[in-house]
C-alpha positions in Angstrom: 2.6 61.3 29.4 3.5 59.2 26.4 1.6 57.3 23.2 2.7 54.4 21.6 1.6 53.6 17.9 1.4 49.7 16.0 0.7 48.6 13.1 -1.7 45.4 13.1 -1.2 45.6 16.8 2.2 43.8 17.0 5.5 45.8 17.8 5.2 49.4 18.7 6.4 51.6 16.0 5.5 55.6 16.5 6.3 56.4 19.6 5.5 60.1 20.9 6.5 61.1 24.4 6.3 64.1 27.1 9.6 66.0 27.1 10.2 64.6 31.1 11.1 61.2 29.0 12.1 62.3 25.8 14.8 64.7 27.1 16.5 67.0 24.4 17.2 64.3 21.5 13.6 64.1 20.7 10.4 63.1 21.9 8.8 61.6 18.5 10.4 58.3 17.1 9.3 55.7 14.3 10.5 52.4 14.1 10.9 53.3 10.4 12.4 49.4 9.4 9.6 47.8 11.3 7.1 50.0 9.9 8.2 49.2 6.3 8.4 45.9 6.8 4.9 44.9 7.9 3.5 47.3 5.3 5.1 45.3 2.3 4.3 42.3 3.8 0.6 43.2 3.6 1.3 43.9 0.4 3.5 40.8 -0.8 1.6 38.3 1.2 -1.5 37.7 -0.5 0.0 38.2 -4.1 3.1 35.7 -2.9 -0.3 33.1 -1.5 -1.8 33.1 -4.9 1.5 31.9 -6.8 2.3 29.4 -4.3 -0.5 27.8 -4.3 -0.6 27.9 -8.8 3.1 26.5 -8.1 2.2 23.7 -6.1 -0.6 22.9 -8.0 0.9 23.0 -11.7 4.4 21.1 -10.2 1.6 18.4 -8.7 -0.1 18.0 -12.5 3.5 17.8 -13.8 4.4 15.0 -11.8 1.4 13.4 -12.5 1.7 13.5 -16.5 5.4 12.2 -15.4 3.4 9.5 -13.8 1.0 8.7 -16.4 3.8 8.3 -19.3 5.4 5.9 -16.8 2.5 3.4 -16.3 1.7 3.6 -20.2 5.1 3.0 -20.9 5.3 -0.2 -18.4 1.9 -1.4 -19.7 2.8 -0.9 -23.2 6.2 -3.2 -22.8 3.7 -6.2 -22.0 2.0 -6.0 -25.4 5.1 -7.1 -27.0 3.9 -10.5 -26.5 1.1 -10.5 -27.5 0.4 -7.8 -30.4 1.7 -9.4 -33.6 1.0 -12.8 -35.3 4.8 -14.0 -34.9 4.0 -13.5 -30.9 1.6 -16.2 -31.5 3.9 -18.4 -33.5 4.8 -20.4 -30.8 5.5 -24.2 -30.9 6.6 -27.1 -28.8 7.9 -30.4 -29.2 8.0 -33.3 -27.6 8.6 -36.9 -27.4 7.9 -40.3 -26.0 11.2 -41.7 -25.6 13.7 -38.8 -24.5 16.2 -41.4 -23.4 16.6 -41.9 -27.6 16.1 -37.6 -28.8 14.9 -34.6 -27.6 13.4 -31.7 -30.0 12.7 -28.7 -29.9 10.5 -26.1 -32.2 10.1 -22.9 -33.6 7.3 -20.7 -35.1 8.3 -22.8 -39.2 7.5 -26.0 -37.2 4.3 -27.7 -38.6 1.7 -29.4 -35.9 1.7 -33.1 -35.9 2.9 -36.5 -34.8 5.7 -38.2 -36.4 7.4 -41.7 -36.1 11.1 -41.2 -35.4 13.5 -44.7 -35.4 17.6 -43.8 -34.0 19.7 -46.8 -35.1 22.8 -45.3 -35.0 24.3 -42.3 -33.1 27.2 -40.1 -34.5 30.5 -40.4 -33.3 33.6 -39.0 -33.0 37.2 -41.1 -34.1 39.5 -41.9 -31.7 43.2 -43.1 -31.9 45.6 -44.5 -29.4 49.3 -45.4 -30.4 51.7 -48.2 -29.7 53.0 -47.7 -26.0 56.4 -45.5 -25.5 57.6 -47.8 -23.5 60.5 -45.3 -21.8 57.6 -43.3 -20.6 56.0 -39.2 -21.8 59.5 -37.9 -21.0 61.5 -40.0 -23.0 62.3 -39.1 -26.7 61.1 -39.5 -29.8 62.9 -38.2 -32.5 62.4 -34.6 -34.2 61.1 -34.0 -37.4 57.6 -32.7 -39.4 54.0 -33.9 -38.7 51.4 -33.0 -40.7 47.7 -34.0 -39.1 44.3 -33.4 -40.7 40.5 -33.8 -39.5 38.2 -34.4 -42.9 39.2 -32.1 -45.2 42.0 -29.7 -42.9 45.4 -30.1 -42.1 48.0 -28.5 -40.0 51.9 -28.9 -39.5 53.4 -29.7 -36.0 57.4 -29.1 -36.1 58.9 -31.7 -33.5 62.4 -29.9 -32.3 64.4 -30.7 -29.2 61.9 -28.6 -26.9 59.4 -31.0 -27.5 61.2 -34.0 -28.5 59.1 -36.4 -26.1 55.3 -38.1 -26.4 54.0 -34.9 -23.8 55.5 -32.5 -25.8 54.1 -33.7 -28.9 50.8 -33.7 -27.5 51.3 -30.4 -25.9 52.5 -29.0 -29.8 49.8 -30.4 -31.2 47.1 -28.9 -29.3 48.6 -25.4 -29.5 49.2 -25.6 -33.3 47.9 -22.9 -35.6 44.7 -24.3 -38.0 44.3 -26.9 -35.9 40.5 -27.9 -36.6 39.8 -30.0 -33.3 42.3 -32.7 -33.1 42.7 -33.1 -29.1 46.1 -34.5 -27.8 46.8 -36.1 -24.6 49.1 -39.0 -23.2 47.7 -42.0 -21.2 50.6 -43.9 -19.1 49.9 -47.7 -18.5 52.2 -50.7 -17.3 53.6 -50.5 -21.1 54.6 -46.8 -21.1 52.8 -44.1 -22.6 50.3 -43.6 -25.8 49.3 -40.6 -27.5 45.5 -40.6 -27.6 44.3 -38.4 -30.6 40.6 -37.7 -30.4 38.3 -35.8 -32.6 36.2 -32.9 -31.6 34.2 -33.1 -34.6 31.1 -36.2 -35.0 30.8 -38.1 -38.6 32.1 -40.2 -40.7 34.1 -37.9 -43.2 36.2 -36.7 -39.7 38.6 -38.9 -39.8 42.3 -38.1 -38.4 45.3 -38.9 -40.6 49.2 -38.4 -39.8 52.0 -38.5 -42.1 55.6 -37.3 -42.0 56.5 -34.8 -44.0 60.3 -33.6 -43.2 61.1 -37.1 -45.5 63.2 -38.6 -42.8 62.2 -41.3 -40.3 62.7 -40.0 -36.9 58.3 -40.4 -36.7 57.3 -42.9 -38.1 55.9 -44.9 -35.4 53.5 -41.9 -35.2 51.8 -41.7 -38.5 48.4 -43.3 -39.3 45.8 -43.1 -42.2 44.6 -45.2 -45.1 46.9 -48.4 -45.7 49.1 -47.2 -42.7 47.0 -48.6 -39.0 49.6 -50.7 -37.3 50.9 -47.8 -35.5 47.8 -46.8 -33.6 44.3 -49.1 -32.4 41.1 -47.4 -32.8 39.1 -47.0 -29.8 36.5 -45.3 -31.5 35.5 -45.2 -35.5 33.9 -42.1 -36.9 30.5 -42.6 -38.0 27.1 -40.5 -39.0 23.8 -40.7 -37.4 21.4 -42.7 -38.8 17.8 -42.4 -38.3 14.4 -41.7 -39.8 11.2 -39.5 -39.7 8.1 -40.9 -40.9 9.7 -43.7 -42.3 12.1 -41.6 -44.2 15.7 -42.5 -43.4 18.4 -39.7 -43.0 22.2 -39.1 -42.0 24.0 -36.6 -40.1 27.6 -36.0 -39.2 26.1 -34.7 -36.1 23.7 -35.3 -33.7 21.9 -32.3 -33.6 19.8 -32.1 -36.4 18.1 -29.1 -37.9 17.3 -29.7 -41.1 15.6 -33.0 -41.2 11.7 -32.2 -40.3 11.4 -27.9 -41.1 11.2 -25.8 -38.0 12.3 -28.8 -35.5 15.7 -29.3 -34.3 16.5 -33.5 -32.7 19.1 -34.1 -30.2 19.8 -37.6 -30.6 21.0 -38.7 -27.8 20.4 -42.7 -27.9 19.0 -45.4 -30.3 15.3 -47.1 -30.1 14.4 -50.4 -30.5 10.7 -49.2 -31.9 9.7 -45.9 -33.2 8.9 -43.2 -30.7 6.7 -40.5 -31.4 7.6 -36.8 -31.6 4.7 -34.3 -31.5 4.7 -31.0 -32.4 1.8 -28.5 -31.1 1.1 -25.3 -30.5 2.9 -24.1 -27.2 -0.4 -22.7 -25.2 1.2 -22.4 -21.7 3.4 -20.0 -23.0 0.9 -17.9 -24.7 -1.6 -18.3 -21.0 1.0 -17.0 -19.1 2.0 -13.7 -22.0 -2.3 -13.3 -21.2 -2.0 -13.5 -18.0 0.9 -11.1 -17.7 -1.0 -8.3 -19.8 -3.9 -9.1 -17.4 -1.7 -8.2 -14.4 0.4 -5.4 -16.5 -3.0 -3.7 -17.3 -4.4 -3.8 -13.4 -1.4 -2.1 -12.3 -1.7 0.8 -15.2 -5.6 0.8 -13.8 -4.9 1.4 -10.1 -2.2 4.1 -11.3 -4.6 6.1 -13.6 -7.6 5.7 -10.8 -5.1 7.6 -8.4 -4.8 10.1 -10.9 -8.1 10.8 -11.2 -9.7 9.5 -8.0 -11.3 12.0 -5.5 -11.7 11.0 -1.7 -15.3 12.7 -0.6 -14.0 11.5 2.9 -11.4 13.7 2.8 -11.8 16.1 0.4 -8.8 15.3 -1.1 -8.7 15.3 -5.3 -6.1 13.2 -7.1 -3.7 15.8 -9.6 -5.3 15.0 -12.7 -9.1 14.8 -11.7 -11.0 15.8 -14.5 -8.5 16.3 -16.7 -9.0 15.7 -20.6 -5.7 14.5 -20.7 -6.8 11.5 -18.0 -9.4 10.9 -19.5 -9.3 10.6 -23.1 -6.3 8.3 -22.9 -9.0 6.0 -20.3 -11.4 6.7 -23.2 -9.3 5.2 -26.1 -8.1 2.3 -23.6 -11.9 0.8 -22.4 -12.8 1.1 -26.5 -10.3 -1.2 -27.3 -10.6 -3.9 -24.4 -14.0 -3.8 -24.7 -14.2 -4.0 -28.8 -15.9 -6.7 -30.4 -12.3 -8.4 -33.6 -13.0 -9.8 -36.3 -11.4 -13.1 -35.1 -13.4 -15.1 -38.4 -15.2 -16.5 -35.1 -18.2 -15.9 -33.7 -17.9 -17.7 -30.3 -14.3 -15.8 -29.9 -14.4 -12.8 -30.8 -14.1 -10.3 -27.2 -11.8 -10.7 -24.1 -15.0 -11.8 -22.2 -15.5 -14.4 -24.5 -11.8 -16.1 -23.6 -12.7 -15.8 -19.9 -11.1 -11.8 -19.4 -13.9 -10.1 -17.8 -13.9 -6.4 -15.6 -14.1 -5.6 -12.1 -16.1 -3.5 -10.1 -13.0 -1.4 -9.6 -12.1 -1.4 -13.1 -9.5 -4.5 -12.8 -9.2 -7.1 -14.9 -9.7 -10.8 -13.8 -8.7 -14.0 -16.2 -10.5 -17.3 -15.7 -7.8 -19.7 -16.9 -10.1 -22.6 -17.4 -12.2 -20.6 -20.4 -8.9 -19.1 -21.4 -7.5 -22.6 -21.7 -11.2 -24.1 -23.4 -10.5 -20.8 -26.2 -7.3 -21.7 -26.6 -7.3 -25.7 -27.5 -10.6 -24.8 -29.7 -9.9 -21.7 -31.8 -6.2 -21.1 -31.3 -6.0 -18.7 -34.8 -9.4 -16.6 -33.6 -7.6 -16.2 -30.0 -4.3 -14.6 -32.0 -6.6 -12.9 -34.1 -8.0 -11.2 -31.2 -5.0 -10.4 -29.8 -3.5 -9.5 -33.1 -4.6 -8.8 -35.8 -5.0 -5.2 -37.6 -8.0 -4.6 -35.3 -7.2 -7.3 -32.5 -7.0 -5.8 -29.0 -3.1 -5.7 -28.3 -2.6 -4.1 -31.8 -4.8 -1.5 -31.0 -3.4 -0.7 -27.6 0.1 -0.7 -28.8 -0.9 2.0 -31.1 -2.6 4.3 -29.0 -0.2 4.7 -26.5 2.4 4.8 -28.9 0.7 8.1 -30.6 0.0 9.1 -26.7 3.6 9.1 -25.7 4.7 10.4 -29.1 6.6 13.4 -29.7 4.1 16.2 -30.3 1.9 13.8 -29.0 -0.6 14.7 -26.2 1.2 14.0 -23.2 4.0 15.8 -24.9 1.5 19.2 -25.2 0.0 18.6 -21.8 3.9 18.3 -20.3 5.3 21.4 -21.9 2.1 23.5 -21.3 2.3 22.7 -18.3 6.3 23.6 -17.9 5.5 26.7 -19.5 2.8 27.7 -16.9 5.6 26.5 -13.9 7.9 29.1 -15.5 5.4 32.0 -15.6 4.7 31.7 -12.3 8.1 31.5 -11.5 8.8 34.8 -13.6 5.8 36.6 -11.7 7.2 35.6 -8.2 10.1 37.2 -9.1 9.1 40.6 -10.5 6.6 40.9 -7.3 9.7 40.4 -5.7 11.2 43.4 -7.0 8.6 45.5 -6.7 8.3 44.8 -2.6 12.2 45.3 -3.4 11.3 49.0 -4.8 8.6 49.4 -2.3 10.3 49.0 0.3 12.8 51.8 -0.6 10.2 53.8 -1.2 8.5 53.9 1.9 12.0 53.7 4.1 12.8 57.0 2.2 9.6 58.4 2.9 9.3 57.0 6.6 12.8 58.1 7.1 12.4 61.8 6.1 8.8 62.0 8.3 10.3 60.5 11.5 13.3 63.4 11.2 10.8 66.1 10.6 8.7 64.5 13.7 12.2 64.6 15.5 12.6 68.3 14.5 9.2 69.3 16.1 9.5 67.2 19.2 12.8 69.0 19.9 10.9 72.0 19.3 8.2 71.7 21.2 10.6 70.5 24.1 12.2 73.7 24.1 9.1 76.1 24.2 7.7 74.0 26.9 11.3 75.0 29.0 11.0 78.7 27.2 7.2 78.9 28.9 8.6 77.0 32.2 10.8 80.0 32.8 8.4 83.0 32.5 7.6 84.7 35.7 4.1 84.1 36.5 1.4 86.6 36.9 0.1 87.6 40.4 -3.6 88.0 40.3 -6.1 90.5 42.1 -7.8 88.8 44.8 -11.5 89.6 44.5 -12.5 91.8 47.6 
């Protein structure tokens, strides 16, 4: 007969059996490994439960700080337009006659309407030469040029490489200084011209050409005061002349930046009455920065509701429900949208009162048409409640600047937090070791118990033969 011993009623580990089976090599074995094992696994399991599960729950808040730095971060690049007076400082211009200038305008631009009158547009000199009548190949003579545009000169140095109207032109526009003298040949039934052209508008730019080597070689190619024959100008330099407001003004170009402060014209042709070029405040621009910190601000809102949200459907708890963290950041955030600037207004003076109003789910929502009303009526109270020292961007800005500081709170809650991760991680691995020492603790005990079972099985085996072979008694029969 034999008897078979388990531990939680898995694999069979002692096993004792009748000698018949057993034979000589024992009759009493222990599966000493199995044994072992499932006794430090009732050990080690629930310890090893409780740090997983503190794992996976501090590595879930960590992500989720992770998270919420993220979303602050992304909201808090939005404020940038919106959070300081120079944000505000914006300006267009326009005009009624863009065929005569266009304008633009920047934050020194003063708001108004002006008469503007373009008689004259600035222009570059040109110069064409007497015809080569052999053609651009043919040539010239060698010698020393010297060209200048207003007030600069530079040398060209005619040799026999370049002895010919295209080489010329090709020497002059790769000559060292040159300050925008542009060379090229143009080939008609007469032979070829050098064109000279200016790159540079107004009357002081004029191009001049002399010889300087003292010989005579190019003389057919100078030009400048008193000197004309040798070239027909197909284009004079000239300033532009206009005026703002009935005051007149010149330019060498025709870009101009410092006739009206803060606005720069592109003239571009001449009027035969004054048009009108208005400067105001550029409020599309500043509707659509609101509109974007409306938008930036729903999608910070649906990230920290995640955070903190809890499904009673499910059961299920976002990572940072309840968490001070959470919500003293949501705290300092609803304070400031929902404060009540000091605009110097008492019509515009909250969000709500510009047409921003809240959600039942916390989101925001921006009627453009009061935004729009706010804007054209108090422009200054709407910066002012944007920002000023107290004005609702300002405020933001600085609160989630001290949030994501160093040493900040996030900061705290993060390393707490990665502090706690490596505990755990330090007590998972000392448990380990001690299952480690466990386990050679009870294989040295199980070891030694299953030889001394061993011993006695063999034993026993060999006084049961010992008996076996006695001769047996003969009884009296009872009369």
């Amino acid at each position: 007969m034999s008897t078979t011993t388990s531990v939680s009623g898995t694999t069979p580990i002692v096993s004792v059996a009748s000698s018949t089976s057993a034979g000589a090599a024992g009759g009493s074995v222990i599966d000493v490994s199995s044994l072992v094992s499932e006794l430090v696994a009732a050990t080690q399991d629930p310890q090893e439960n409780i740090i997983s599960n503190q794992t996976q729950a501090v590595t879930a808040q960590i992500s989720a700080v992770g998270t919420l730095q993220s979303a602050l971060s992304t909201f808090q690049s939005s404020l940038g337009a919106l959070d300081t007076p120079s944000a505000f400082g914006s300006e267009t211009a326009s005009t009624t006659d863009p065929t005569a200038f266009t304008a633009t305008a920047d934050s020194d631009a003063v708001l108004g309407n002006y008469a503007v009158s373009v008689s004259q547009l600035a222009q570059a000199q040109q110069l064409v030469s007497s015809a080569f009548s052999a053609g651009s190949s043919a040539p010239i003579g060698t010698g020393t040029l010297q060209l200048s545009l207003g007030g600069t000169s530079f040398t060209v140095t005619v040799d026999a490489s370049d002895d010919t109207v295209a080489g010329l032109a090709a020497a002059i526009n790769g000559a060292t200084g040159n300050p925008g003298i542009e060379a090229s040949v143009v080939t008609g039934t007469d032979g070829a011209h050098l064109v000279l052209t200016s790159s540079l508008t107004g009357a002081s730019n004029t191009i001049q050409v002399t010889e300087t080597d003292s010989g005579g070689a190019l003389s057919a190619l100078t030009y400048g005061s008193g000197n004309t024959a040798n070239y027909t100008q197909e284009s004079a330099p000239q300033d532009a002349e206009f005026s703002i407001a009935g005051v007149s003004y010149t330019s060498a170009s025709n870009t101009v930046s410092d006739a009206l402060s803060g606005v720069t014209l592109s003239l571009t042709g001449t009027t035969t009455s004054p048009a009108t070029l208005s400067v105001a405040t550029n409020t599309a621009s500043i509707e659509s920065n609101i509109d974007a910190f409306v938008s930036a601000y729903n999608t910070l809102q649906s990230s920290l509701s995640s955070l903190g949200s809890y499904d009673s459907t499910t059961g299920t708890a976002g990572p940072m429900m309840g968490s001070a963290l959470l919500l003293g950041i949501q705290s300092q955030i609803q304070s400031a949208l929902y404060s009540i600037v000091d605009t110097g207004s008492g019509t515009y003076n909250t969000l709500a009162s510009i047409g921003i109003t809240t959600n039942s789910d916390g989101t925001l929502s921006v009627n453009n048409t009061t935004l729009s009303t706010a804007l054209s009526s108090n422009y200054s109270a709407v910066s002012a409640l944007f920002s000023g020292s107290a004005g609702v961007a300002t405020s933001l800005n600085t609160q989630i600047t001290n949030a994501l500081a160093t040493g900040g709170p996030i900061a705290e809650t993060s390393q707490t937090l990665v502090q706690q991760e490596n505990s755990l991680t330090q007590q998972s691995n000392q448990l380990q070791q001690q299952m480690n020492a466990l386990s050679a603790s009870l294989t040295q005990q199980y070891s030694a118990l299953n030889t001394l079972l061993s011993s006695l099985q063999t034993t026993s085996a060999y006084l049961t033969q010992a008996f076996d072979s006695l001769p047996q008694v003969q009884g009296t029969p009872n009369a």
